[in-house]
C-alpha positions as CSV (number, residue, x, y, z in Angstrom):
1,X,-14.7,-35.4,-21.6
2,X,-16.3,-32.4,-19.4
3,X,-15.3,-29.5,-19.1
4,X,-15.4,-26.5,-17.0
5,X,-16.8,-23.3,-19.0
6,X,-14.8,-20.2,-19.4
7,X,-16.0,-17.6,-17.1
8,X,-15.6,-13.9,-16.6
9,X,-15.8,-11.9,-13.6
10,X,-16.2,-7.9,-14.3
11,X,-14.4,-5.8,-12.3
12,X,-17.2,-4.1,-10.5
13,X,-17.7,-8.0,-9.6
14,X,-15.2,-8.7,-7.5
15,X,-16.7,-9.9,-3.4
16,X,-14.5,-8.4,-0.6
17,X,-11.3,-10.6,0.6
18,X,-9.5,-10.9,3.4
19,X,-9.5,-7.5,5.6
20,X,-5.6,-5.8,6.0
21,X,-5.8,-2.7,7.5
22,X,-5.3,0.0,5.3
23,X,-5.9,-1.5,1.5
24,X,-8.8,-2.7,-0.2
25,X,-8.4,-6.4,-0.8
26,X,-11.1,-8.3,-3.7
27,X,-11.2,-11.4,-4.9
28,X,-11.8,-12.5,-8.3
29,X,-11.4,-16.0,-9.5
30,X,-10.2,-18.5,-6.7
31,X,-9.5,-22.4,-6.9
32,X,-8.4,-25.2,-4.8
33,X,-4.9,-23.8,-4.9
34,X,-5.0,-20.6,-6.9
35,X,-6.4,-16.8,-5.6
36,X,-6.9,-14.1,-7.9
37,X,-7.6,-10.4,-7.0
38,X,-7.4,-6.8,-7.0
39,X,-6.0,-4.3,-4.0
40,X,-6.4,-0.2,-4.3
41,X,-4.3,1.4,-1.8
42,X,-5.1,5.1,-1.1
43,X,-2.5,7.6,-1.0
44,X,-0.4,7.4,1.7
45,X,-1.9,4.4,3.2
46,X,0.3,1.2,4.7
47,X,-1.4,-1.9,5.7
48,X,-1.1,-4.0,8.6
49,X,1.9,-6.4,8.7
50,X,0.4,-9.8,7.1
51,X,2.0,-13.0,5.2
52,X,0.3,-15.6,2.8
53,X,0.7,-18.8,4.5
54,X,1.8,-21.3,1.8
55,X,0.9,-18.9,-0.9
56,X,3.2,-17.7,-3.4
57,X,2.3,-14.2,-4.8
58,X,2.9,-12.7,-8.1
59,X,1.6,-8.7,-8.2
60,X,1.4,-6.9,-11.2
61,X,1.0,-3.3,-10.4
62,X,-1.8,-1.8,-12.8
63,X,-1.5,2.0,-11.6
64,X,0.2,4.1,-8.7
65,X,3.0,2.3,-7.6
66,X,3.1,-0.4,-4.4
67,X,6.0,-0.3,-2.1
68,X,6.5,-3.4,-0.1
69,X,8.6,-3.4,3.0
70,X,9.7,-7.0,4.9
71,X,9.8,-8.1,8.2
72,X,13.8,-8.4,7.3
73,X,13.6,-4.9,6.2
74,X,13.7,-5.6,2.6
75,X,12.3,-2.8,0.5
76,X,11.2,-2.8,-2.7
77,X,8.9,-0.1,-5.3
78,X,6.8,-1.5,-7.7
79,X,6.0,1.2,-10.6
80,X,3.0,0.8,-13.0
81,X,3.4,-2.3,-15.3
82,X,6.2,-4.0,-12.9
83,X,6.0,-7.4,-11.9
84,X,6.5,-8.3,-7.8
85,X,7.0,-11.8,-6.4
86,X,6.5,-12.7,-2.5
87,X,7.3,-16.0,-1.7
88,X,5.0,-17.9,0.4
89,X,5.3,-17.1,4.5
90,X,7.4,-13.6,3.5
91,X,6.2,-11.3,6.5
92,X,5.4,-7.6,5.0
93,X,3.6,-4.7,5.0
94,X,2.5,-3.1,1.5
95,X,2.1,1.2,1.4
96,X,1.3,3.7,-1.5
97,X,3.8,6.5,-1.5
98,X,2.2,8.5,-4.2
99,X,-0.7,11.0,-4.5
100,X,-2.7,8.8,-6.2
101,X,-4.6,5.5,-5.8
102,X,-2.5,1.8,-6.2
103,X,-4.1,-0.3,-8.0
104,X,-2.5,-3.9,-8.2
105,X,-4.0,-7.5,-9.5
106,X,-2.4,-10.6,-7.6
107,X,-2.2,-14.5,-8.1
108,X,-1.5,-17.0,-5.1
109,X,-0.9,-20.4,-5.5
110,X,-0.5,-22.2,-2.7
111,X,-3.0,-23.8,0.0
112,X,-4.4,-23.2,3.1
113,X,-5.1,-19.5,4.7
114,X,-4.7,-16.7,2.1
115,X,-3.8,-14.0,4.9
116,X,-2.2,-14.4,7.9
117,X,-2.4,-11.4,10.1
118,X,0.7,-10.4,12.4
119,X,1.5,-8.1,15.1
120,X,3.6,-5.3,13.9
């Protein structure tokens, strides 16, 4: 049976993803129907308003902390080493209310588009 090799990308390997205003989106590893990537939000930054099509997200945030703010007006603070799930087509906007850099790591699974740009 073949099988696909293990493989490693470094973390000054990552290309650019998808461009949301106001956070830096990279992708690592991505599949037929799995995306994998960083984001680093600078202080006091918001991004655009954007959803993930049929993609469910899981966000683990690695440093800084990640609020994430719904189109329903949801709200929710993610803290270093907290887990976040968006379920796919979840309108939101994602912002960094500390002094220092957010730095998250995501998984999608799901197909199609991995960011779906709104209109505020």
């Amino acid at each position: 049976m073949s099988q696909t090799p293990v493989r490693k990308v470094a973390a000054d390997a990552l290309t650019p993803g998808h461009p949301t205003s106001g956070m830096l989106r990279e992708e690592a590893i991505v599949l037929d129907d799995v995306w994998s990537g960083r984001v680093r939000t600078e202080p006091g930054a918001t991004s655009g308003w954007h959803h993930h099509g049929e993609h469910d997200t899981v966000i683990y945030v690695v440093h800084g902390a990640l609020r994430l703010e719904t189109s329903d007006g949801v709200v929710v603070q993610g803290d270093a080493r907290d887990f976040l799930h968006v379920p796919a087509h979840t309108v939101h906007r994602e912002s960094n209310p500390t002094d220092q850099r957010a730095e998250v790591v995501l998984v999608r699974r799901g197909t199609g588009p991995v960011v779906v740009n709104v209109e505020g």
